[in-house]
mmCIF file as Biopython writes it, N, C-alpha, C and O atoms, coordinates in Angstrom:
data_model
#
loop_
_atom_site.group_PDB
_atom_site.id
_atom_site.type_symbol
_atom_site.label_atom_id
_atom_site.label_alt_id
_atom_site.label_comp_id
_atom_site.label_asym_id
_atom_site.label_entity_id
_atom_site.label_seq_id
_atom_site.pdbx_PDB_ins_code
_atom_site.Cartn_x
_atom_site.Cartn_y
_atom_site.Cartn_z
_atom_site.occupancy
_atom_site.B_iso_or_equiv
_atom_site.auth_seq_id
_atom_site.auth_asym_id
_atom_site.pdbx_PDB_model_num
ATOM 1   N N  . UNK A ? 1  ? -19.923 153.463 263.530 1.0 0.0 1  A 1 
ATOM 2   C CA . UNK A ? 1  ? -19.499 153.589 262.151 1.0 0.0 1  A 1 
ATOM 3   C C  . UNK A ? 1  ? -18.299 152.659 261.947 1.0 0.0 1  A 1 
ATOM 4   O O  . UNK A ? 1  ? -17.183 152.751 262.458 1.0 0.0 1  A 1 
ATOM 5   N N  . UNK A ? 2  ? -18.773 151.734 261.082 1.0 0.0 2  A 1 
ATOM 6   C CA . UNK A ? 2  ? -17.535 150.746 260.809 1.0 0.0 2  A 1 
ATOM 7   C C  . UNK A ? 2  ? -16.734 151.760 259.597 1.0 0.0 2  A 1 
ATOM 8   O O  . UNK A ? 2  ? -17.304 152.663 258.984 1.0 0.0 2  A 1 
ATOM 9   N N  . UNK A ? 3  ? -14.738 151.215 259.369 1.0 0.0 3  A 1 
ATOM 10  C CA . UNK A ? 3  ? -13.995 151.661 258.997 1.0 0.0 3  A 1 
ATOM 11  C C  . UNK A ? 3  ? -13.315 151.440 259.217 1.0 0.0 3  A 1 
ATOM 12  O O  . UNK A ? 3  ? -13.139 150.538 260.035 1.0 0.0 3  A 1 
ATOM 13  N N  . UNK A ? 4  ? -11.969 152.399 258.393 1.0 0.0 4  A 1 
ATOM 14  C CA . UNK A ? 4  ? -10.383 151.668 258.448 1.0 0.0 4  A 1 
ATOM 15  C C  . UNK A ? 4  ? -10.013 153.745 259.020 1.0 0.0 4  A 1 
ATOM 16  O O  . UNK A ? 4  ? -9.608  154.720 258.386 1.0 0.0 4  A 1 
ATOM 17  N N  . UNK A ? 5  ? -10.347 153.574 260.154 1.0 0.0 5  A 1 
ATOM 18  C CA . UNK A ? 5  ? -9.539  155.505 259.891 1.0 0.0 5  A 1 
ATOM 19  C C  . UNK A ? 5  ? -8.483  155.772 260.193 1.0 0.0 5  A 1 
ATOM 20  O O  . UNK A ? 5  ? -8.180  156.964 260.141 1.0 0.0 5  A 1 
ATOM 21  N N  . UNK A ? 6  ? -7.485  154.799 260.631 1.0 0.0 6  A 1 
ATOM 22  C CA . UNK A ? 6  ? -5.997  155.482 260.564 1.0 0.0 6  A 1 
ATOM 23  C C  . UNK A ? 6  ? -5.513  154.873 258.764 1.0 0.0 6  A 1 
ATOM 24  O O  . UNK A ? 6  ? -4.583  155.445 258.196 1.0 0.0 6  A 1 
ATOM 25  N N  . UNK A ? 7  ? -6.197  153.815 258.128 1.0 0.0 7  A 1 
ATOM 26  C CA . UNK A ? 7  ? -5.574  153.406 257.408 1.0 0.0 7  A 1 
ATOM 27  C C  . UNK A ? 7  ? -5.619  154.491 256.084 1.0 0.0 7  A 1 
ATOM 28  O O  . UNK A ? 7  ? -4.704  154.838 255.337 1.0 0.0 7  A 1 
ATOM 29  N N  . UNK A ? 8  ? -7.510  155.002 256.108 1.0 0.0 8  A 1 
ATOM 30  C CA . UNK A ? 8  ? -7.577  155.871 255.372 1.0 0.0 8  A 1 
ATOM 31  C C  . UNK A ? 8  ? -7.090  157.139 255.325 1.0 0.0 8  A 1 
ATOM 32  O O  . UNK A ? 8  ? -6.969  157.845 254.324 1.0 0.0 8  A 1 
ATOM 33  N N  . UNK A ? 9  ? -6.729  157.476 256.813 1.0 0.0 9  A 1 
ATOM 34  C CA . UNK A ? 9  ? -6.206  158.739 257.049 1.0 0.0 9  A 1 
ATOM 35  C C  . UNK A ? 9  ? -4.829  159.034 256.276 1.0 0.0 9  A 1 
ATOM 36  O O  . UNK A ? 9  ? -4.414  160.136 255.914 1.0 0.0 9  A 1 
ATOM 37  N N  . UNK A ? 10 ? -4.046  157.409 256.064 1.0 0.0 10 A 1 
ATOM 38  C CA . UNK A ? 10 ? -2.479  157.572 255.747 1.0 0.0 10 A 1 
ATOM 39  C C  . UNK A ? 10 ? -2.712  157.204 254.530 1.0 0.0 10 A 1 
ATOM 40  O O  . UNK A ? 10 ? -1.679  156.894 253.937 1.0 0.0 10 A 1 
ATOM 41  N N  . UNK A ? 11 ? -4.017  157.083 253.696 1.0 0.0 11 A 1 
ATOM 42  C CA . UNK A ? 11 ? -3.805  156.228 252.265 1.0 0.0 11 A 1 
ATOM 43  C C  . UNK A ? 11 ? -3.211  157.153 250.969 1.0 0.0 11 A 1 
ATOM 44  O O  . UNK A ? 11 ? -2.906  156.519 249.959 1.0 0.0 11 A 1 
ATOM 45  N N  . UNK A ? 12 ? -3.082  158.242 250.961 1.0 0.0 12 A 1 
ATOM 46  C CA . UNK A ? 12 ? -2.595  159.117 249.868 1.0 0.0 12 A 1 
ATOM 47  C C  . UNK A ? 12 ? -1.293  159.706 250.382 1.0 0.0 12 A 1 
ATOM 48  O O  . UNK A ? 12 ? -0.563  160.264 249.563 1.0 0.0 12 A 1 
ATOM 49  N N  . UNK A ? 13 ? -0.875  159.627 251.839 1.0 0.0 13 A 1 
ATOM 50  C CA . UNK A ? 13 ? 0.395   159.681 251.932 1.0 0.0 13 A 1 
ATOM 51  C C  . UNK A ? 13 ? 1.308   158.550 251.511 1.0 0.0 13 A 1 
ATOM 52  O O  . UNK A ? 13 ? 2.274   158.859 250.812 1.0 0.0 13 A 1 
ATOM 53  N N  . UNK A ? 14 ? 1.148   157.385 251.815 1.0 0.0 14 A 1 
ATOM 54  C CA . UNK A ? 14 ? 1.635   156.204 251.761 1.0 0.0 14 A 1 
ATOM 55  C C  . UNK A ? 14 ? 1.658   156.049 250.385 1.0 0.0 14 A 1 
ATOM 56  O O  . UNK A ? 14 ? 2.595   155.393 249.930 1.0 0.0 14 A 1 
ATOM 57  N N  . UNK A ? 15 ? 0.848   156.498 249.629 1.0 0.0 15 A 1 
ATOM 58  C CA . UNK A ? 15 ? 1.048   156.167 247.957 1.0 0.0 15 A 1 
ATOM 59  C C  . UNK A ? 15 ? 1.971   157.156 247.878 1.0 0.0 15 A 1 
ATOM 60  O O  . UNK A ? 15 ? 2.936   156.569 247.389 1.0 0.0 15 A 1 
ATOM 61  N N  . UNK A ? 16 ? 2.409   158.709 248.114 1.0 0.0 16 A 1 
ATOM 62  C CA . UNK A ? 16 ? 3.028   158.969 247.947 1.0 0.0 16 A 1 
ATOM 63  C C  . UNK A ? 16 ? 4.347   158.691 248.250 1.0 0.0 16 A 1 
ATOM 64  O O  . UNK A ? 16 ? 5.048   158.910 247.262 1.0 0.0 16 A 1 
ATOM 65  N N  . UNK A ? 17 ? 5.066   158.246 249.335 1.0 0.0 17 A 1 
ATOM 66  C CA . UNK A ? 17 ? 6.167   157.769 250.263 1.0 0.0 17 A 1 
ATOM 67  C C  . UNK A ? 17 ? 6.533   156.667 249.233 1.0 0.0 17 A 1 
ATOM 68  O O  . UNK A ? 17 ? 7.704   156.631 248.854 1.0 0.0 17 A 1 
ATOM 69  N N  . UNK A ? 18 ? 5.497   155.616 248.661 1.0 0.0 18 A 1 
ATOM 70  C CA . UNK A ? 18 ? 6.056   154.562 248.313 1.0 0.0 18 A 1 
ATOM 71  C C  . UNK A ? 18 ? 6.027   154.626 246.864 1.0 0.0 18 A 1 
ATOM 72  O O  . UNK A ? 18 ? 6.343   153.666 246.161 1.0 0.0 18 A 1 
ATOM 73  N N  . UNK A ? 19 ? 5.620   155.837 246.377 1.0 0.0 19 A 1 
ATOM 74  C CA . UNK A ? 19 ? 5.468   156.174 244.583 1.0 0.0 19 A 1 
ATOM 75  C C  . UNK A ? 19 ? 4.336   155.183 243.940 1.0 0.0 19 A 1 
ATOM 76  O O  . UNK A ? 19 ? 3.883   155.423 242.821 1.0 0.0 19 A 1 
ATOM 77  N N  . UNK A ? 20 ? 4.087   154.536 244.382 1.0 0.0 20 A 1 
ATOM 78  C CA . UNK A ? 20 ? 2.962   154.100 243.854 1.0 0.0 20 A 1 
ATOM 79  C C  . UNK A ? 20 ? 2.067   154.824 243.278 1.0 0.0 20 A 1 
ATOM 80  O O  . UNK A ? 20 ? 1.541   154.269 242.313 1.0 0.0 20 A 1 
ATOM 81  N N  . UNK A ? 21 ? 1.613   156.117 243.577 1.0 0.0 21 A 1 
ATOM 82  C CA . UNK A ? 21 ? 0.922   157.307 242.910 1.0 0.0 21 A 1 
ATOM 83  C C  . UNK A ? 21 ? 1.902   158.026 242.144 1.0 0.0 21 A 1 
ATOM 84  O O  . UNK A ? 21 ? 1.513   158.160 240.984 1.0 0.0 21 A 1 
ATOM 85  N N  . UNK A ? 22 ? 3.162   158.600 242.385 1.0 0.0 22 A 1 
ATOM 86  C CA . UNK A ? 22 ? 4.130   159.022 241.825 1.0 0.0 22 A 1 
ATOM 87  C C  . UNK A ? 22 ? 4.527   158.597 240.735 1.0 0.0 22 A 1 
ATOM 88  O O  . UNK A ? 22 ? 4.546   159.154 239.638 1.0 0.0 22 A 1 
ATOM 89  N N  . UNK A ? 23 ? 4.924   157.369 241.111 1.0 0.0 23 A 1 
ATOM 90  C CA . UNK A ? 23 ? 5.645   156.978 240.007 1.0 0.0 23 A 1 
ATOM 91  C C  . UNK A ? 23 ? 5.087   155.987 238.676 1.0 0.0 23 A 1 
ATOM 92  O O  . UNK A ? 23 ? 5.467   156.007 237.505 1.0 0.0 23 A 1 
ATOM 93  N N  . UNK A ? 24 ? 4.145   155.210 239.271 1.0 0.0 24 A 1 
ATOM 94  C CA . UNK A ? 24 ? 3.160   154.117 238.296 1.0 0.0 24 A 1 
ATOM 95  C C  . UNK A ? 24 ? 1.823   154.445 237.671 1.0 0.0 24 A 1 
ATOM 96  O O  . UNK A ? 24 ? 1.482   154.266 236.502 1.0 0.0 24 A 1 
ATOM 97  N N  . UNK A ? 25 ? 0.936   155.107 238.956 1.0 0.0 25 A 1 
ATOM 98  C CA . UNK A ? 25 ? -0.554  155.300 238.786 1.0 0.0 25 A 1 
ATOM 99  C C  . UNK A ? 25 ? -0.446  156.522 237.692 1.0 0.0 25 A 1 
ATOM 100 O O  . UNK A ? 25 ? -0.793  156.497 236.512 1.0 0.0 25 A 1 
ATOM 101 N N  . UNK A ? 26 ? 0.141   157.603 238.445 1.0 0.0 26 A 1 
ATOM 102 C CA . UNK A ? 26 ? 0.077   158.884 237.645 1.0 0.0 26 A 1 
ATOM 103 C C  . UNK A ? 26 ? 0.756   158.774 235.673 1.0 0.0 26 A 1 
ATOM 104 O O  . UNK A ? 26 ? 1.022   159.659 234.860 1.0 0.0 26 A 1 
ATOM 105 N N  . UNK A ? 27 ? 0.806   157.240 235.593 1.0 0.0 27 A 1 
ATOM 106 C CA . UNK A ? 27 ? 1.217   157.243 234.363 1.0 0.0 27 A 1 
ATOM 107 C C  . UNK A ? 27 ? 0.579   156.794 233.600 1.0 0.0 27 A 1 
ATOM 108 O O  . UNK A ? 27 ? 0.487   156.860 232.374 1.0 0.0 27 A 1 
ATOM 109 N N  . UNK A ? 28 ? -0.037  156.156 234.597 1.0 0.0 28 A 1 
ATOM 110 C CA . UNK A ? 28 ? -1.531  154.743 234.140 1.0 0.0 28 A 1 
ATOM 111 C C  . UNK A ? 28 ? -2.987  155.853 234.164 1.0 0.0 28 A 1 
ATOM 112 O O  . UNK A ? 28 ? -3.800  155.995 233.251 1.0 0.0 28 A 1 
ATOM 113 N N  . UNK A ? 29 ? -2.980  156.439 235.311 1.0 0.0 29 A 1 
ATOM 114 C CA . UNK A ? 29 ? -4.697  156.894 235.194 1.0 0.0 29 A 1 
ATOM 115 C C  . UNK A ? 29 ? -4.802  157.556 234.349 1.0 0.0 29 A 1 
ATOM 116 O O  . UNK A ? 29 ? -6.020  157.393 234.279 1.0 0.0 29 A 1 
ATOM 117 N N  . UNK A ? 30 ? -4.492  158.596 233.130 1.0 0.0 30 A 1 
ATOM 118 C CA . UNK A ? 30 ? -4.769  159.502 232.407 1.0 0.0 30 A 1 
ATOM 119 C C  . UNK A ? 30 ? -5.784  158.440 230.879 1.0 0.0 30 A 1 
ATOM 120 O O  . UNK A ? 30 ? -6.668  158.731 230.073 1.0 0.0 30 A 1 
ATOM 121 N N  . UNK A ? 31 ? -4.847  157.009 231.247 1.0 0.0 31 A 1 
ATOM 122 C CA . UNK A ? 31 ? -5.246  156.158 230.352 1.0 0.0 31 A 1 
ATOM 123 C C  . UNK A ? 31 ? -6.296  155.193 230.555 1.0 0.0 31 A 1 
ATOM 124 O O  . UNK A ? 31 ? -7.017  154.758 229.657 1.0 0.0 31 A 1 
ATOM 125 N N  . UNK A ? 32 ? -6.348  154.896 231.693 1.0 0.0 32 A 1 
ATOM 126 C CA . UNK A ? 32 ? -7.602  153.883 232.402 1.0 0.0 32 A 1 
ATOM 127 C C  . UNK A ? 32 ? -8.658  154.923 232.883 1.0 0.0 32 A 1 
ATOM 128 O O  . UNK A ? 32 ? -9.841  154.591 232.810 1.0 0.0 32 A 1 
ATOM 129 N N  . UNK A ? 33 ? -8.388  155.947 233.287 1.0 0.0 33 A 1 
ATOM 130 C CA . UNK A ? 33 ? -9.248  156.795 234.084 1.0 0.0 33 A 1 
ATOM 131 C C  . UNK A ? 33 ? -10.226 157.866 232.492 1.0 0.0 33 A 1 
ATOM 132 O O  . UNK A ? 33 ? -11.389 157.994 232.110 1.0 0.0 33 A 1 
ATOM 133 N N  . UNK A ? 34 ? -9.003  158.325 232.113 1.0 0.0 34 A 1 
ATOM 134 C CA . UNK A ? 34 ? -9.308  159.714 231.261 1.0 0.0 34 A 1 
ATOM 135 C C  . UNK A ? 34 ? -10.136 159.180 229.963 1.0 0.0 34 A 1 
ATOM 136 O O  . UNK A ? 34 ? -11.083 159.881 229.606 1.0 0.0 34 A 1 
ATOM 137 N N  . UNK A ? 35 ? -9.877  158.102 229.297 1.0 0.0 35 A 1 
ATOM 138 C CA . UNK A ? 35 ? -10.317 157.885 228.329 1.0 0.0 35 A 1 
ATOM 139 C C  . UNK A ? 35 ? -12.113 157.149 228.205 1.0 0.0 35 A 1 
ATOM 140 O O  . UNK A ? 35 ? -12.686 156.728 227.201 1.0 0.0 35 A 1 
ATOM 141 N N  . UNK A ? 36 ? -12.657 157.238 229.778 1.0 0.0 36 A 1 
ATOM 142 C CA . UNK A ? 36 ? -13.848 156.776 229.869 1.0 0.0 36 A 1 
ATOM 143 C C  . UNK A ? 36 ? -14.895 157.587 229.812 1.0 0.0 36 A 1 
ATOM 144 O O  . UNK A ? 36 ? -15.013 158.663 230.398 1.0 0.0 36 A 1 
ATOM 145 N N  . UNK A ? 37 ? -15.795 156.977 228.976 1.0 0.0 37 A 1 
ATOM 146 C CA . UNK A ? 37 ? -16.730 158.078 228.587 1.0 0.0 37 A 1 
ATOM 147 C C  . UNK A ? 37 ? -17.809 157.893 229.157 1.0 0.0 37 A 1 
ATOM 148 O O  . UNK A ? 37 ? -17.818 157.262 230.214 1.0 0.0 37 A 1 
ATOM 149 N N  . UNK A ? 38 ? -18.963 158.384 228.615 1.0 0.0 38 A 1 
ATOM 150 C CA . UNK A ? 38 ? -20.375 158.700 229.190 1.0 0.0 38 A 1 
ATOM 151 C C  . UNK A ? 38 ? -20.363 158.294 230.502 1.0 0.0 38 A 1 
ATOM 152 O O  . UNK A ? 38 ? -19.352 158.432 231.190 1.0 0.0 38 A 1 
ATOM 153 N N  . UNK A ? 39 ? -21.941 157.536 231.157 1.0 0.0 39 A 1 
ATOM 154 C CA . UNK A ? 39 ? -21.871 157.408 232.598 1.0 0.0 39 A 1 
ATOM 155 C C  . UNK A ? 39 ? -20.606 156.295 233.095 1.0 0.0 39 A 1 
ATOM 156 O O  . UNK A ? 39 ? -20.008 155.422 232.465 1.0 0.0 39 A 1 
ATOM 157 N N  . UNK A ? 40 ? -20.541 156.610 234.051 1.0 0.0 40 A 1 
ATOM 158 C CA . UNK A ? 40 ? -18.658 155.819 234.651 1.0 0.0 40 A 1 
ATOM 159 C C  . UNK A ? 40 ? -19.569 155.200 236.062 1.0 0.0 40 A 1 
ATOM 160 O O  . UNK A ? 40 ? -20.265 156.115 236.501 1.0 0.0 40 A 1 
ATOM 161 N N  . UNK A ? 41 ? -19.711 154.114 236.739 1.0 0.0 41 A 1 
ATOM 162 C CA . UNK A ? 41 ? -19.486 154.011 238.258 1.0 0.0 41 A 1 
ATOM 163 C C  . UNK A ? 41 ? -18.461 153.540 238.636 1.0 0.0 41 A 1 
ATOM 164 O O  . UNK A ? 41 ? -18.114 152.468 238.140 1.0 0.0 41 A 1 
ATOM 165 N N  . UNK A ? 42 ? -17.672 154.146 239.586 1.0 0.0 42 A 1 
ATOM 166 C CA . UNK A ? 42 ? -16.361 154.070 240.349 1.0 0.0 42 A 1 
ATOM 167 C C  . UNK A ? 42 ? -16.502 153.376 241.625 1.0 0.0 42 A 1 
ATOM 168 O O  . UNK A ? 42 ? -16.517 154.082 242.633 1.0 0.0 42 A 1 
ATOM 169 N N  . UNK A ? 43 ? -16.620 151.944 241.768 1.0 0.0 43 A 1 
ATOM 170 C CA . UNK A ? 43 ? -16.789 151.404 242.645 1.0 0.0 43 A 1 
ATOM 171 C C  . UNK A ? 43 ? -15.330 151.091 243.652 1.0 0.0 43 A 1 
ATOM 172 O O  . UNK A ? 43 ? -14.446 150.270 243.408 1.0 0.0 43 A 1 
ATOM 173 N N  . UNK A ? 44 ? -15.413 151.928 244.705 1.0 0.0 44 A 1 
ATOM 174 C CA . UNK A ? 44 ? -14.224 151.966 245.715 1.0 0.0 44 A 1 
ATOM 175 C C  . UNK A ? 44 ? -13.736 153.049 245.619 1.0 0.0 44 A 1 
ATOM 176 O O  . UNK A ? 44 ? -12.596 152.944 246.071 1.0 0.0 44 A 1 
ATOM 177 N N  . UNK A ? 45 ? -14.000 154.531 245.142 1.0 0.0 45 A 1 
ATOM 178 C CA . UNK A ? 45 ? -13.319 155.099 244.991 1.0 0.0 45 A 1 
ATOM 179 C C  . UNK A ? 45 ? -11.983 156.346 245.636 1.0 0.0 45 A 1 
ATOM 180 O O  . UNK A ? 45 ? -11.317 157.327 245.303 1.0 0.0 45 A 1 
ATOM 181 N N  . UNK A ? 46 ? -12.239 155.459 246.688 1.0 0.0 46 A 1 
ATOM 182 C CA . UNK A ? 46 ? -11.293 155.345 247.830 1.0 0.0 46 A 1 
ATOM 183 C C  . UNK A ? 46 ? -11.233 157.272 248.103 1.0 0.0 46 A 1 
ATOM 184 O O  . UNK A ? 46 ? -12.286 157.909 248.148 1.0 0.0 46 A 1 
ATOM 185 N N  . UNK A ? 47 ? -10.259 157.757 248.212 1.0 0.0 47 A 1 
ATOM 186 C CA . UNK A ? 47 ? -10.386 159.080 248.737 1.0 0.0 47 A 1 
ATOM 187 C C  . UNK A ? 47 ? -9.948  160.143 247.121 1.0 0.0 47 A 1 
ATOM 188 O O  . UNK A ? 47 ? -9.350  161.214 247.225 1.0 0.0 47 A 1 
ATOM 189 N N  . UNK A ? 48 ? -10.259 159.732 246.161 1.0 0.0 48 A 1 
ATOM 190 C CA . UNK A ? 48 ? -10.832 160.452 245.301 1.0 0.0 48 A 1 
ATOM 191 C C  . UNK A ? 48 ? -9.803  160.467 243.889 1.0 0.0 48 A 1 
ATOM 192 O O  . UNK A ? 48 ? -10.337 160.614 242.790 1.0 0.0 48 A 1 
ATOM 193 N N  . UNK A ? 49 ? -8.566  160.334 243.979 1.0 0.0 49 A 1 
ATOM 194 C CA . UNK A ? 49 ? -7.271  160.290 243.340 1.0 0.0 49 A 1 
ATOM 195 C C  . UNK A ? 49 ? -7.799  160.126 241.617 1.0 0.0 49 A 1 
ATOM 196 O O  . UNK A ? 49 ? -7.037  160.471 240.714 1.0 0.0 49 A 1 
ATOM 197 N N  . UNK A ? 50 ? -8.851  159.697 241.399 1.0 0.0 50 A 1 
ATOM 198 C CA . UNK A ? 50 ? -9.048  159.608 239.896 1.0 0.0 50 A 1 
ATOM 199 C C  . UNK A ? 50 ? -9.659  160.433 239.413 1.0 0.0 50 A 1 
ATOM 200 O O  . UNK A ? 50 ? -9.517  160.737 238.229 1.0 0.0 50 A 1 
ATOM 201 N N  . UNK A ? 51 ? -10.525 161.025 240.240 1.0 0.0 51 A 1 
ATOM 202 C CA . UNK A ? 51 ? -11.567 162.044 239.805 1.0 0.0 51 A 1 
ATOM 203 C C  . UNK A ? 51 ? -10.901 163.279 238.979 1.0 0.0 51 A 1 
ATOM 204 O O  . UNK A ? 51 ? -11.622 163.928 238.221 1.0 0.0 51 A 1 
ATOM 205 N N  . UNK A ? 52 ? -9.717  163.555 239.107 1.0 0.0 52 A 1 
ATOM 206 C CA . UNK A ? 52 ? -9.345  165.026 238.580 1.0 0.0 52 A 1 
ATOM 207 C C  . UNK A ? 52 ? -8.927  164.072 236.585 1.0 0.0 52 A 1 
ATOM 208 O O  . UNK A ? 52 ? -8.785  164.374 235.400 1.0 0.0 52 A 1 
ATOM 209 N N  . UNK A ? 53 ? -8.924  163.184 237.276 1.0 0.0 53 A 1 
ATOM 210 C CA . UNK A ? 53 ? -8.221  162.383 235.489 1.0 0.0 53 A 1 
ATOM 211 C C  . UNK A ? 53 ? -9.397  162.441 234.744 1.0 0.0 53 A 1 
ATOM 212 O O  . UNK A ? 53 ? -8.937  162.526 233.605 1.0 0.0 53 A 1 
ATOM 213 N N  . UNK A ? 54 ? -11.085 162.457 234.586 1.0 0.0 54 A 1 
ATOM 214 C CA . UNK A ? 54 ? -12.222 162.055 234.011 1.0 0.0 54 A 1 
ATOM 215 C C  . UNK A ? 54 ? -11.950 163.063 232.957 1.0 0.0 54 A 1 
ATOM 216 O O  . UNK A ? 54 ? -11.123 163.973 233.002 1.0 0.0 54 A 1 
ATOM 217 N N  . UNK A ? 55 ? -12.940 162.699 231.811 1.0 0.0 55 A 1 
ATOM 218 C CA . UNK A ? 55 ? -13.168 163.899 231.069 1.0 0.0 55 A 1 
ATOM 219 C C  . UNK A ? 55 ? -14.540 164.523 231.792 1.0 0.0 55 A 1 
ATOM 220 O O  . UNK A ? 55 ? -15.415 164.195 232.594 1.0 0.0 55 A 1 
ATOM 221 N N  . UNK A ? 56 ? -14.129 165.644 230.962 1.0 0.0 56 A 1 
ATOM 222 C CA . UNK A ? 56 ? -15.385 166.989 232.103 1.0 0.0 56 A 1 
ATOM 223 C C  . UNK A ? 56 ? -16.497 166.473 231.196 1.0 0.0 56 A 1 
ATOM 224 O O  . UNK A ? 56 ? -17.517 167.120 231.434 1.0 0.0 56 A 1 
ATOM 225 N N  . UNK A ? 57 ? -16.684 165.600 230.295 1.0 0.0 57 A 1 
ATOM 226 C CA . UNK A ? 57 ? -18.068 164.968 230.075 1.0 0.0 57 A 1 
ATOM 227 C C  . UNK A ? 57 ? -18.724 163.828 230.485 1.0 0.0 57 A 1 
ATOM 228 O O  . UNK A ? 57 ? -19.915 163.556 230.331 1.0 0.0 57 A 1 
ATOM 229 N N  . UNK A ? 58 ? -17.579 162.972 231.192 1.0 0.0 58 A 1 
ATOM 230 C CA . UNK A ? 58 ? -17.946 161.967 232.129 1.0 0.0 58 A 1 
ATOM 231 C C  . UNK A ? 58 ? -19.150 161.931 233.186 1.0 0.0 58 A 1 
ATOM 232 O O  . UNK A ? 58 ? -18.910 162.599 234.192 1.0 0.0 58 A 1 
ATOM 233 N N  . UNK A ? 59 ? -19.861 161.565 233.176 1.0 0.0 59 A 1 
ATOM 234 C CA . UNK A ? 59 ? -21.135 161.351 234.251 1.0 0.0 59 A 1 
ATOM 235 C C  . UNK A ? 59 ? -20.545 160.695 235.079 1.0 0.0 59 A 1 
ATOM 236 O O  . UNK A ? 59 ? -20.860 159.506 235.032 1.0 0.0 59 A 1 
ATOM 237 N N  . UNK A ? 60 ? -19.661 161.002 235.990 1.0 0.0 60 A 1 
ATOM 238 C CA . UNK A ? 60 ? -19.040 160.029 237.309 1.0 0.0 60 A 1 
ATOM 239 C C  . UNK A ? 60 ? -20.335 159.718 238.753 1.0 0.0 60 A 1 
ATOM 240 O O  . UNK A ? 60 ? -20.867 160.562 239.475 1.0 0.0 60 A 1 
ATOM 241 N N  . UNK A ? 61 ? -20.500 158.280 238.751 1.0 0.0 61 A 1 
ATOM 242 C CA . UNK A ? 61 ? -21.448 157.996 240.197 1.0 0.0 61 A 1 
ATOM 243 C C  . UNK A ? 61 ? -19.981 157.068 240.803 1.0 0.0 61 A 1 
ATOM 244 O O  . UNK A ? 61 ? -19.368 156.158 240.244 1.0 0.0 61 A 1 
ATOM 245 N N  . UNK A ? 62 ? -19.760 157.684 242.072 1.0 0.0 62 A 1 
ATOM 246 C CA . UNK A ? 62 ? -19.187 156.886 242.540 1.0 0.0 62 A 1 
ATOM 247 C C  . UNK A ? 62 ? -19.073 156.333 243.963 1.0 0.0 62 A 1 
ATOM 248 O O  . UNK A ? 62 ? -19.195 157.279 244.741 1.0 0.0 62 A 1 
ATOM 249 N N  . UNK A ? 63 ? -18.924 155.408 244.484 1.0 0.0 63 A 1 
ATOM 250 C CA . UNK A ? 63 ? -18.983 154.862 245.811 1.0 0.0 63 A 1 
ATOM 251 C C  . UNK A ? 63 ? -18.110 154.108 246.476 1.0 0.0 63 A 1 
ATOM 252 O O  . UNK A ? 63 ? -17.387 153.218 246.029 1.0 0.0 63 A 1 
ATOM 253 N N  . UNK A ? 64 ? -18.247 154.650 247.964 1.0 0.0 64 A 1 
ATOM 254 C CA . UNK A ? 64 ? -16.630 153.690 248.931 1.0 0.0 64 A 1 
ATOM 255 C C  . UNK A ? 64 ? -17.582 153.519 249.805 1.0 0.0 64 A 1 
ATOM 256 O O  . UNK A ? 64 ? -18.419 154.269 250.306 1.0 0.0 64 A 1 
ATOM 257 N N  . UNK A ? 65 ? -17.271 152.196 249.929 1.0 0.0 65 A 1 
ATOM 258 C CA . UNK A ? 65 ? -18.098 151.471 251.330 1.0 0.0 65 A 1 
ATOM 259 C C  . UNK A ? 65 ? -17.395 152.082 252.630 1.0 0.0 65 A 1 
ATOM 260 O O  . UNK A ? 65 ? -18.080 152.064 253.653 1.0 0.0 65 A 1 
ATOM 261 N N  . UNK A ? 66 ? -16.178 152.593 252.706 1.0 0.0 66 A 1 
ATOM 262 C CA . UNK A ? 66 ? -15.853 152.706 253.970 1.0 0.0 66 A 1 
ATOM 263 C C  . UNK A ? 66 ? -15.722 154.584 253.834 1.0 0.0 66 A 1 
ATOM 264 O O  . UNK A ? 66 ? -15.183 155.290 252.982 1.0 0.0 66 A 1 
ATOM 265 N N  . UNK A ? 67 ? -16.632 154.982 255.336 1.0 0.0 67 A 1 
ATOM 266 C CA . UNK A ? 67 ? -16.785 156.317 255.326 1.0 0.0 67 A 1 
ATOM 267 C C  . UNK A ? 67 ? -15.539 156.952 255.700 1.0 0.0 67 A 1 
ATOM 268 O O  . UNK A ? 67 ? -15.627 158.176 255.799 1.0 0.0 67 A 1 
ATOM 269 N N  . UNK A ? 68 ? -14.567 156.522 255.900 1.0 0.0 68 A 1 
ATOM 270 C CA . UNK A ? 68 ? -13.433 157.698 256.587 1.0 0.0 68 A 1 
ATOM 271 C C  . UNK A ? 68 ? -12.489 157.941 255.050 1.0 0.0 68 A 1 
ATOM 272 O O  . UNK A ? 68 ? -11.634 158.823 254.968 1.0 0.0 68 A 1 
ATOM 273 N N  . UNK A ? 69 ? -12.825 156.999 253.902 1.0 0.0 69 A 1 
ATOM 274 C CA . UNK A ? 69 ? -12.029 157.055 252.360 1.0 0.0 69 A 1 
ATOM 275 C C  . UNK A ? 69 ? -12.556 158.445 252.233 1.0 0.0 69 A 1 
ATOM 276 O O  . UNK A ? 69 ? -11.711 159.338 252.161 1.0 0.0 69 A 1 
ATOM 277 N N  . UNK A ? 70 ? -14.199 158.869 252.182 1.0 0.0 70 A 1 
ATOM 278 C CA . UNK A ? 70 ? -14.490 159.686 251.719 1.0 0.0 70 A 1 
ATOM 279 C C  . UNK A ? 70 ? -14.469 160.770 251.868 1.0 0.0 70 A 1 
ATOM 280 O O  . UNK A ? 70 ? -14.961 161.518 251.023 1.0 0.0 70 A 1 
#
């Protein structure tokens, strides 16, 4: 199984440590993420961080090439 698994293992800590999720994304996704409608594909969607932003009518398909994101 190809992959990144220490990188993915640390990828939502490291956004946190460095605010990048804290401080930028969490200000941005409600607006890039939330406001998309009908079917959505989420290509990369790394270990999941947008999914709680969708509207609950969103048809989300989404995919990460690398299995340890998911």
């Amino acid at each position: 199984m190809k992959g990144h698994r220490w990188f993915a293992g640390a990828y939502d800590f490291m956004n946190q440590v460095t605010g990048t999720e804290t401080k930028f994304m969490v200000r941005h996704r409600p607006h890039i993420v939330g406001e998309a409608e009908g079917r959505v594909l989420e290509v990369g969607a790394g270990t999941g961080a947008s999914f709680p932003y969708y509207a609950k009518t969103a048809e989300v398909i989404a995919t990460e090439p690398d299995p340890y994101m998911m």
